[in-house]
C-alpha positions in Angstrom: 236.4 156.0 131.5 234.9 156.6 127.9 231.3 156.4 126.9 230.8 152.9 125.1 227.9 151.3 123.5 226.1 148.7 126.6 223.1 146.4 125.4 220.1 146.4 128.1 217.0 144.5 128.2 215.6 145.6 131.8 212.0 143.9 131.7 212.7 139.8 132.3 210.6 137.4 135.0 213.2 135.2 137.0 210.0 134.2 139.4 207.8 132.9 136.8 207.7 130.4 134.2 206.6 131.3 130.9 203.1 129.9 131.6 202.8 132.7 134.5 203.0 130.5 137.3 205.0 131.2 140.4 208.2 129.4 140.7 210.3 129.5 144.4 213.7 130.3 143.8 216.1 128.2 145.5 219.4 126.2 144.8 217.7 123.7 143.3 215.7 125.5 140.7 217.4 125.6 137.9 216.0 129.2 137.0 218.4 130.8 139.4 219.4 134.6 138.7 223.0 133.2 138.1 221.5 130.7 135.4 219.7 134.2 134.0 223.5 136.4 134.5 225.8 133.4 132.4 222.5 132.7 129.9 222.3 136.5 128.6 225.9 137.2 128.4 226.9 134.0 126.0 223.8 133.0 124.2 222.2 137.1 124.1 224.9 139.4 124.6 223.7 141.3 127.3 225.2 143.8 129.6 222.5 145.1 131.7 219.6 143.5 132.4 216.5 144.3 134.5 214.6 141.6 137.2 211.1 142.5 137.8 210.8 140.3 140.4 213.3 141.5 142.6 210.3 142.5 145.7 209.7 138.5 145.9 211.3 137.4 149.2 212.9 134.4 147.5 214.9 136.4 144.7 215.8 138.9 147.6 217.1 135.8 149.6 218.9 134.4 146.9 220.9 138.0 145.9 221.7 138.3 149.3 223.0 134.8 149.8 225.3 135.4 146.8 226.4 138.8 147.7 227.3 137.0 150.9 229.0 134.1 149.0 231.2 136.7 147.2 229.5 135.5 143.7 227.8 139.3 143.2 228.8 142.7 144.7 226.5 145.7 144.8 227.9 148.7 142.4 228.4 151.8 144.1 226.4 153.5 141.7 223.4 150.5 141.7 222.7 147.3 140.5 224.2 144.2 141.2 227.1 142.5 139.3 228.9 138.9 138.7 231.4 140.8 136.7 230.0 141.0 133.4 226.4 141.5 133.6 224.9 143.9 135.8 221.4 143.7 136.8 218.8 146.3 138.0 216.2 145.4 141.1 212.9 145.9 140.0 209.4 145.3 140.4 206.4 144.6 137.8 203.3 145.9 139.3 199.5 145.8 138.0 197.6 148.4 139.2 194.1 149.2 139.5 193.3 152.2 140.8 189.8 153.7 141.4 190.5 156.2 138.5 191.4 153.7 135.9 189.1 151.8 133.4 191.1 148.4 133.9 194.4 147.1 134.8 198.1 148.7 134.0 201.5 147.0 134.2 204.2 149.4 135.4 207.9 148.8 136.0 209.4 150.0 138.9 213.2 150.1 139.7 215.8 150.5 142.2 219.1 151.6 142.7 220.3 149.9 145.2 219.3 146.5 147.5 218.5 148.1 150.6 216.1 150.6 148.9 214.4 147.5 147.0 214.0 145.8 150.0 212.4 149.1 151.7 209.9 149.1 148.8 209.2 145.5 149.1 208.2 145.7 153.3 205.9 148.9 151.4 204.4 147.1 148.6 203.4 143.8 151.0 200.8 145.5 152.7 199.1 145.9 149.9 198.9 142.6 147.7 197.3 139.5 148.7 200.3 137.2 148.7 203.6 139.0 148.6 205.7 135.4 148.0 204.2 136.0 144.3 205.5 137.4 141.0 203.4 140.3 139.1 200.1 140.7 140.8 197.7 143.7 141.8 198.4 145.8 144.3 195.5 147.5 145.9 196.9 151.2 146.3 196.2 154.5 143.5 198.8 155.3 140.7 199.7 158.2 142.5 200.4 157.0 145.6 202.9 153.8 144.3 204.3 156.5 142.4 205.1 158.2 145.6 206.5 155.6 147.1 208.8 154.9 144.3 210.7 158.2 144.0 210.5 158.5 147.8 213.3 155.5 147.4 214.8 157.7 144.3 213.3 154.9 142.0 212.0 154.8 137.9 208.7 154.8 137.6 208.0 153.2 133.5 204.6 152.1 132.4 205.1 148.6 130.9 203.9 147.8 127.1 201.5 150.3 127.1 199.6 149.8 124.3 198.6 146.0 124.7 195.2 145.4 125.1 195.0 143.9 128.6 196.5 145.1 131.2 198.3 148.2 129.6 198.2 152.4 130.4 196.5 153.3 127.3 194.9 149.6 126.6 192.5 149.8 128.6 193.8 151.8 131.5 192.9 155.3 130.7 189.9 156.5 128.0 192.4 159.2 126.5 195.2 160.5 128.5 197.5 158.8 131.5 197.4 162.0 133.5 193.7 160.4 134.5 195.9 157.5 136.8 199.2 159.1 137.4 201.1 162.3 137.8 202.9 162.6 134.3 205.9 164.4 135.7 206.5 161.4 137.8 207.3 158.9 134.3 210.7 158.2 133.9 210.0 156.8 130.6 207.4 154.4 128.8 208.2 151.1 127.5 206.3 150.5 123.6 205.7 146.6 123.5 206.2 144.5 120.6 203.0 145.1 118.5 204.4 149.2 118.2 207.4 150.5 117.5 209.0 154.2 117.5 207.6 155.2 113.9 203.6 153.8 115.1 203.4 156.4 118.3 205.5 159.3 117.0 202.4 161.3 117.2 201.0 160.7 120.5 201.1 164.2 122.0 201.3 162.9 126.1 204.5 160.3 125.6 206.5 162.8 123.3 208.8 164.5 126.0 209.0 160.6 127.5 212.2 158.1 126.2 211.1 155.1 124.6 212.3 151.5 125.5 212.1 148.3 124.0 212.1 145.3 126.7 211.8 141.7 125.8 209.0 141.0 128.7 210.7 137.4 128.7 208.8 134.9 130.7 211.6 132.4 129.7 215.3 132.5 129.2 215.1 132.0 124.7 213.0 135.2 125.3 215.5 137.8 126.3 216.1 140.2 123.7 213.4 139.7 121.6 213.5 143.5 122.3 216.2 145.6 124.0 218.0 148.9 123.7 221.6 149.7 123.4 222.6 152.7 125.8 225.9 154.8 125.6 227.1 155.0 129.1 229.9 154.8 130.9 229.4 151.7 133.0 226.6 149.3 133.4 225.1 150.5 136.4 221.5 152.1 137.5 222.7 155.6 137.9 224.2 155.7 134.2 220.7 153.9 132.8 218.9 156.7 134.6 221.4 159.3 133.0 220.7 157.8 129.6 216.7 158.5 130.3 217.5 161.9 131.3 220.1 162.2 128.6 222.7 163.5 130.7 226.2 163.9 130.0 226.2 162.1 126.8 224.4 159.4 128.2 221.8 158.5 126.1 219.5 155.5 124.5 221.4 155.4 121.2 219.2 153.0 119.2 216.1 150.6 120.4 216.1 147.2 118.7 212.6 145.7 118.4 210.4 143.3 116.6 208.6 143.9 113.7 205.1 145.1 115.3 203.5 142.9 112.8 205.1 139.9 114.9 203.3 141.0 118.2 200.4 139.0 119.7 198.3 142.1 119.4 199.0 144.3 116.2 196.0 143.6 114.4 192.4 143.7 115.9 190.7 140.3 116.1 187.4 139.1 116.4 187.9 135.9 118.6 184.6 133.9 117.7 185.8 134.0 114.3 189.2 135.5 113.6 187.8 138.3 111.7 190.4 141.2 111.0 188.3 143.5 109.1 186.3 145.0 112.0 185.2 148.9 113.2 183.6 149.3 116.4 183.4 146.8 119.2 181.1 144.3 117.1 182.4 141.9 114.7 180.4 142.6 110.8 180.6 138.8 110.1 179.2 137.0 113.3 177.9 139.8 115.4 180.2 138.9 118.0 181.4 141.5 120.5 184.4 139.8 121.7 186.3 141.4 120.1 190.1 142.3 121.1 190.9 145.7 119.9 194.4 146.1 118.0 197.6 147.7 119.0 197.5 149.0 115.8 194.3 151.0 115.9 194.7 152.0 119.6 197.5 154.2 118.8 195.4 155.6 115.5 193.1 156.7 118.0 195.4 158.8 120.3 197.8 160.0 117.7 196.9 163.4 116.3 197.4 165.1 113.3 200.5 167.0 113.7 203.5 165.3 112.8 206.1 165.0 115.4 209.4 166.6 114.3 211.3 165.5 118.2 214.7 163.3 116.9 214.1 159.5 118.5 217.0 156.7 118.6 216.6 155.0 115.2 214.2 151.8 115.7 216.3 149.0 114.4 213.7 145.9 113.2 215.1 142.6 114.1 213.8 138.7 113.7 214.1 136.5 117.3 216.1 133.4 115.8 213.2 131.1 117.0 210.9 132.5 114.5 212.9 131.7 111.6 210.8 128.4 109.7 213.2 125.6 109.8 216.3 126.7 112.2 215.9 124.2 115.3 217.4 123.8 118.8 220.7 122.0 117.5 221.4 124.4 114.6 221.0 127.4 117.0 222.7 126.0 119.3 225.6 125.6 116.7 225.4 128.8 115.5 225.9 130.3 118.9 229.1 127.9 119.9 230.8 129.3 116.4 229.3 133.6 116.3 229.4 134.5 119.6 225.7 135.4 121.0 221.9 136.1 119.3 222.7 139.6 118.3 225.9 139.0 116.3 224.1 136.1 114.2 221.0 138.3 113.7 223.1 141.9 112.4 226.5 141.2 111.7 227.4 137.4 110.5 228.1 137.1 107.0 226.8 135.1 104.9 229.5 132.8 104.5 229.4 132.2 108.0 225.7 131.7 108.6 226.0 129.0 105.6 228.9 126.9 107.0 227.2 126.7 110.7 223.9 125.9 109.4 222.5 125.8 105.5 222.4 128.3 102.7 218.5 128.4 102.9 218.7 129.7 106.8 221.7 131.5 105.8 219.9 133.5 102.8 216.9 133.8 106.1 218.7 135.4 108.4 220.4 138.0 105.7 216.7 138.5 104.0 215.1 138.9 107.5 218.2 142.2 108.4 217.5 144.1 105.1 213.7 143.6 105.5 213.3 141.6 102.9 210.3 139.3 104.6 206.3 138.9 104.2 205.1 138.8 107.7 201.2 137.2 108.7 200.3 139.7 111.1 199.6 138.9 114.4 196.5 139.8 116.7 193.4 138.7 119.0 196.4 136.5 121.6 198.3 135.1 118.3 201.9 136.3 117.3 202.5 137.1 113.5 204.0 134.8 111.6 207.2 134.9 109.2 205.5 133.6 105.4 208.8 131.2 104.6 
């Protein structure tokens, strides 16, 4: 079998609802993992994609029901499969560790059920209600990092420069060798207020890949970010190549939002939405809450030598649902007609844009891949905004 080009997002909720709250998985939620396997493979055009909530005994129940019921196998080589979409058993953790100056998301995966549900029996001892999504688990960084490649697992900081709950937002002062052991990082995952170009000069996450992950809380917001992988099959061993860049296995491009469009790119006095601010206290009302920027984080741990170590190209795209004027009926029209999300978005012409929705979202869409867009940066909680 041939290296081919496989689309990945491998950072989505399946036990929470976009508000954050838990949801039980059972088969009458409508937010199955099934629901998740069918949605990203006709409306996002997915072949891999990653669970993060794969330790809650509810998802574990339902994969092993279905494995059971014949509707998924486990892949030799890991991850689980209905045929067309593989996904990878995972686990988003927040950690706060006695070393660390606040809270950090990291992503944990598995390659195969059995070792997920190993971890899982591990993790519940230290959480306060394991039947839960994303919570804190009261253990150091170096000891869940133990624990993960003891069950031959990735270890990936999560978003790590947002400013909650994030490695370098306000995790660690300066470098993340303070929390964990940096030869134990598989690879670090960028969020959507940063891209490639941003963190280029970061010293600490230069030997590191980069991914792009979507984060999605809700099923329109898969693949806001993702990555698209050259491997041989869609399984966890050949995503773990492609970190290590074995083999020809590699990330060849990571597809990401404008960082202008991220909740946090800008820094934001939230008494009075000041953007022009240095220091922690705001120059126009004095306030001092103040949420600090993506933006200026990574100024501050960049240094002055410019990186010359070859990256995936950083390809900007626009979710769909941010385009002014394209509603739920049009998208959905545009999706029965071209295919999936990421065939509208890069390759539709614009004779075919036009005659499955208007020439004005048309002439969008086509302005929004060449770049040609003024975008309201976003910041303090608030996503950017596309200026129509």
């Amino acid at each position: 079998m041939s290296l081919s080009t496989f689309y990945a997002d491998i950072h989505i909720h399946i036990g929470e609802t976009m508000y954050g709250k838990p949801v039980k998985i059972s088969a009458s939620n409508q937010l199955k993992l099934s629901t998740i396997m069918e949605f990203v493979k006709e409306k996002k055009g997915l072949d891999l994609i990653g669970i993060i909530d794969a330790h809650v005994p509810a998802v574990l129940e339902e994969i092993e029901l279905s494995i059971k019921n014949n509707e998924y196998i486990e892949l030799p080589d890991g991850g689980i499969s209905n045929g067309s979409v593989t996904v990878l058993l995972g686990s988003e953790i927040e950690i706060y560790d006695s070393k660390s100056n606040g809270p950090i998301h990291i992503l944990c995966f598995f390659p195969t059920l059995e070792r997920m549900k190993n971890f899982a029996q591990w993790y519940r001892q230290y959480v306060s209600n394991p039947e839960l999504s994303s919570q804190r688990i009261y253990t150091e960084g170096k000891a869940l990092q133990k624990k993960v490649k003891e069950l031959q697992g990735l270890f990936i900081p999560a978003h790590i420069f947002t400013p909650f709950k994030s490695l370098y937002g306000k995790g660690v002062k300066k470098s993340l060798s303070e929390v964990f052991d940096p030869a134990q990082i598989d690879a670090v995952e960028l969020g959507l207020s940063s891209d490639t170009d941003m963190v280029r000069n970061i010293e600490e996450i230069k030997s590191y890949p980069f991914l792009t992950n979507s984060d999605a809380h809700s099923l329109e917001k898969i693949a806001r970010e993702y990555n698209a992988l050259q491997l041989k099959e869609a399984t966890f061993k050949e995503f773990e190549k492609a970190l290590k860049k074995e083999a020809g296995r590699k990330i060849q491009a990571n597809y990401g939002m404008n960082p202008h469009l991220g909740k946090y790119h800008h820094t934001v006095c939230k008494a009075c939405q000041t953007t022009e601010i240095i220091g922690t206290v705001c120059p126009n009302c004095g306030s001092t809450n103040v949420i600090r920027g993506v933006s200026e984080r990574i100024k501050d741990l960049s240094s002055n030598r410019n990186s010359t170590i070859e990256r995936p190209p950083y390809i900007h795209q626009v979710p769909l649902d941010y385009i002014p004027g394209l509603g739920p009926k049009t998208l959905e029209r545009l999706r029965k007609h071209l295919h999936h999300d990421m065939y509208i978005i890069h390759q539709a012409s614009f004779d075919q844009l036009k005659e499955n929705s208007n020439e004005r979202i048309a002439r969008k869409i086509l302005d929004l891949r060449e770049g040609k867009i003024s975008v309201q940066a976003g910041g303090g909680g608030v996503y950017g905004k596309i200026i129509d």
